[in-house]
C-alpha positions as CSV (number, residue, x, y, z in Angstrom):
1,X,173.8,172.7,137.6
2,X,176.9,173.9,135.7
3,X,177.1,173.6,132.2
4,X,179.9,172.0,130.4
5,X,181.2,172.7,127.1
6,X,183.0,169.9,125.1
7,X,186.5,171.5,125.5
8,X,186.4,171.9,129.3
9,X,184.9,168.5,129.7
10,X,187.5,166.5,127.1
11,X,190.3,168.4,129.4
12,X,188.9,167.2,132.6
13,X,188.3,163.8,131.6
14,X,192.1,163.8,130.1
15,X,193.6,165.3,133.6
16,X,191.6,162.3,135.3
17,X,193.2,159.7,133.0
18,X,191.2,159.1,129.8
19,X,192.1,158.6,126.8
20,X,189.6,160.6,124.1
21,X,189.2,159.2,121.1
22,X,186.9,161.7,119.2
23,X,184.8,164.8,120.0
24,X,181.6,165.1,117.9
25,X,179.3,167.9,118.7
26,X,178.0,167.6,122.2
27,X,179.6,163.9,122.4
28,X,183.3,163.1,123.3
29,X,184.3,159.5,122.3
30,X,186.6,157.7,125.1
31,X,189.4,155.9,123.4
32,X,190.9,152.3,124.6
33,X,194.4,151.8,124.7
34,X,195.0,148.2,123.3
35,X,198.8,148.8,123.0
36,X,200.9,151.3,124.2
37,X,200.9,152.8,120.5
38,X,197.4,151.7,119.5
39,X,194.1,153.3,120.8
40,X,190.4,152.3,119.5
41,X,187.2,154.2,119.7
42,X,185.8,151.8,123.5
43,X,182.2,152.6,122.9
44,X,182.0,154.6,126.2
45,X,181.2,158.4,125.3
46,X,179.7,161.3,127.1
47,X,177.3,163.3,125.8
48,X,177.2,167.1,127.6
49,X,174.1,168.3,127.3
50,X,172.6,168.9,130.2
51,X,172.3,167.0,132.1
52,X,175.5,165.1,131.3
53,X,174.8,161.7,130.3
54,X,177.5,158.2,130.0
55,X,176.4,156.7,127.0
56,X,177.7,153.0,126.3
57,X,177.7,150.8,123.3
58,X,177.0,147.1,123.8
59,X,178.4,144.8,120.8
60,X,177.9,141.6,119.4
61,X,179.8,140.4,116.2
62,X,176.8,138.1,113.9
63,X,179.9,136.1,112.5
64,X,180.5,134.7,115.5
65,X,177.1,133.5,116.6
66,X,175.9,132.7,112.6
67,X,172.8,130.4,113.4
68,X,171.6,132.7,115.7
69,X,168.5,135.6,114.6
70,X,169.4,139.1,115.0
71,X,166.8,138.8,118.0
72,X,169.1,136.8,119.5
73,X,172.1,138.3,118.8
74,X,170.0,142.1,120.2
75,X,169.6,140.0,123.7
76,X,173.1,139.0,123.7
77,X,174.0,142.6,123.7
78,X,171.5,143.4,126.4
79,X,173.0,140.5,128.3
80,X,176.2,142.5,128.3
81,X,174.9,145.2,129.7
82,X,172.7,143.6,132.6
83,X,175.2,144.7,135.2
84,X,174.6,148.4,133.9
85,X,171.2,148.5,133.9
86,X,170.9,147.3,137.7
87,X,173.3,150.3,138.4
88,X,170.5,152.6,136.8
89,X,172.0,152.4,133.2
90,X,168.7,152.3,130.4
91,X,168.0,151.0,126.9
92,X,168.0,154.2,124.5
93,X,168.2,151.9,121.3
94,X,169.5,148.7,118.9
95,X,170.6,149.0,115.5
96,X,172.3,146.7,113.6
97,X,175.6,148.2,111.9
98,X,177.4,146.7,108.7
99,X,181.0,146.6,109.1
100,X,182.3,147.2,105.5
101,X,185.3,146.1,103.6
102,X,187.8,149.2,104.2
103,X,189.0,148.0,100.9
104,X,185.8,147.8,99.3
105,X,183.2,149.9,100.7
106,X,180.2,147.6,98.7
107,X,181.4,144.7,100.5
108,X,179.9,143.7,104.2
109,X,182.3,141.9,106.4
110,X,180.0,141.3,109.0
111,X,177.6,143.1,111.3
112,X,177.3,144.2,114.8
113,X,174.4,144.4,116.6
114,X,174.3,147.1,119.1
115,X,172.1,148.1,122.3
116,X,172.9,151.7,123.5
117,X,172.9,152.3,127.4
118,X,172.8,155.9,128.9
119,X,172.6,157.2,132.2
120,X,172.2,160.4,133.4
121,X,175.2,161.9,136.0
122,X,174.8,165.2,138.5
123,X,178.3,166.1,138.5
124,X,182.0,165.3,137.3
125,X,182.8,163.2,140.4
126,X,179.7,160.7,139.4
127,X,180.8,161.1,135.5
128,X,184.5,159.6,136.4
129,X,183.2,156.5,138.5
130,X,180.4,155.5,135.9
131,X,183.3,156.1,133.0
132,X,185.4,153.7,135.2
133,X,182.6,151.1,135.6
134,X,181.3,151.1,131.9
135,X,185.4,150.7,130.6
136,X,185.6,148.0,132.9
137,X,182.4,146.1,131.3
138,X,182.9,143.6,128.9
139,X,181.3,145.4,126.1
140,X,181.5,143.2,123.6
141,X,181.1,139.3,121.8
142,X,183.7,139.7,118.7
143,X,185.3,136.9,117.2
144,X,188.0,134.9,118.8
């Protein structure tokens, strides 16, 4: 198995076509281009430790479902993903996440509740075409 370091694999992923958002450690961040000036983190990353893994982030905004428990809004986010997980994607956790106030750091605007998907890939070829099929997955339920 070769091993990749997170330079080589953030420059192979760019001369395949995406966008990087952010490089952490041993996890590279793929970026979503909403406008031709304007990129977002999309909640697809790759980890590269060995063996390299697609890790994706499913969302759901509790503002838009407000009578709902944060049960609920935890399978909503696993509904998203159902498509991944009968491609061999798994549950590695939930967590919800307060979105704060950029203004006001004390102040909560609202909060996301997350599931994280990951799957394990052999080679570069397998990493591109799971990258491609996570990005094209509605990943999350935001407001309208």
């Amino acid at each position: 198995m070769t091993t990749h370091t997170p330079s080589d694999l953030k420059k192979a992923l760019i001369a395949r076509g995406f966008d990087v958002y952010s490089t952490k450690g041993g996890v590279i961040a793929l970026a979503e281009r909403v406008r031709e000036n304007l990129i977002m983190e999309s909640g697809v990353a790759v980890s590269v430790l060995e063996p390299l893994q697609v890790r994706v982030s499913l969302r759901v905004q509790a503002s838009r479902f407000p009578d709902e428990s944060s049960d609920d809004l935890v399978s909503r986010a696993r509904a998203l993903g159902a498509t991944l997980v009968a491609a061999g994607y798994a549950e590695e956790s939930t967590a919800a996440r307060a979105v704060a106030d950029p203004s006001d750091p004390t102040r909560t605007l609202d909060t996301w509740y997350e599931v994280l998907l990951t799957r394990a890939v052999a080679d570069i070829d397998m990493l591109e075409g799971e990258l491609k099929r996570c990005l094209a997955t509605d990943r999350s339920l935001a407001a309208d």
